[in-house]
C-alpha positions, 0 to 999 in steps of 0.5 A: 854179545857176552858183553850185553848179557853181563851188562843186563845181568849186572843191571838186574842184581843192581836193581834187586838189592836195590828194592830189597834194602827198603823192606830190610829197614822197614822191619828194623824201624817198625811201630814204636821205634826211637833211637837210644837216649830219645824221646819220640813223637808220632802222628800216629796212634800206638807209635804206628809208622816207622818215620818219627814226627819230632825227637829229642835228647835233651831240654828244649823248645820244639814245634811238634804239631798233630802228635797223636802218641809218643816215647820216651827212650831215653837213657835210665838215669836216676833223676833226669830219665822222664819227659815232662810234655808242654804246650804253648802256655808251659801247661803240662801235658804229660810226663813219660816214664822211661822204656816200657811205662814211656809208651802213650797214644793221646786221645786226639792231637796234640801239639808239644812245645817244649821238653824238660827231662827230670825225676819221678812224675 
């Protein structure tokens, strides 16, 4: 008998950390979140879920589809601290500023192709 009570009980703190972990990291992520040193792309407006699109922390050719907002946190480096934004045909679509400035939310969607980091826009 003592035995099935340790075992439910066990069983039911297992559980409860179980569910509490996920709403722990929710808070943790939250709107507009982008690991260091990253720039982020969200399919939703002003950055709203907690589950980036695409990211990326150096120049490269990427498929980032229905991209509705983005930020740039990437590391304050004179020179090489902006996001230019480019479509298919290499048309500029935006340059982001680093930290607070690199927050933007499109109006629509967009589909990003490639990422250059570089000076001043």
């Amino acid at each position: 008998m003592m035995r099935k009570v340790f075992m439910l009980a066990a069983s039911a703190a297992i559980a409860t950390v179980g569910l509490s972990a996920p709403a722990a990291q929710a808070k943790t992520a939250g709107a507009w979140y982008c690991p260091p040193g990253a720039v982020c792309f969200f399919q939703t407006v002003a950055g709203s879920n907690e589950k980036t699109a695409c990211r990326s922390y150096v120049d490269r050719r990427i498929n980032c589809t229905g991209i509705r907002s983005v930020t740039n946190n990437g590391n304050p480096q004179r020179g090489a601290d902006h996001a230019y934004l480019y479509d298919a045909n290499h048309k500029l679509i935006k340059c982001m500023h680093y930290g607070s400035e690199g927050k933007f939310s499109f109006n629509g969607t967009k589909t990003i192709t490639s990422i250059e980091w570089g000076g001043e826009c």
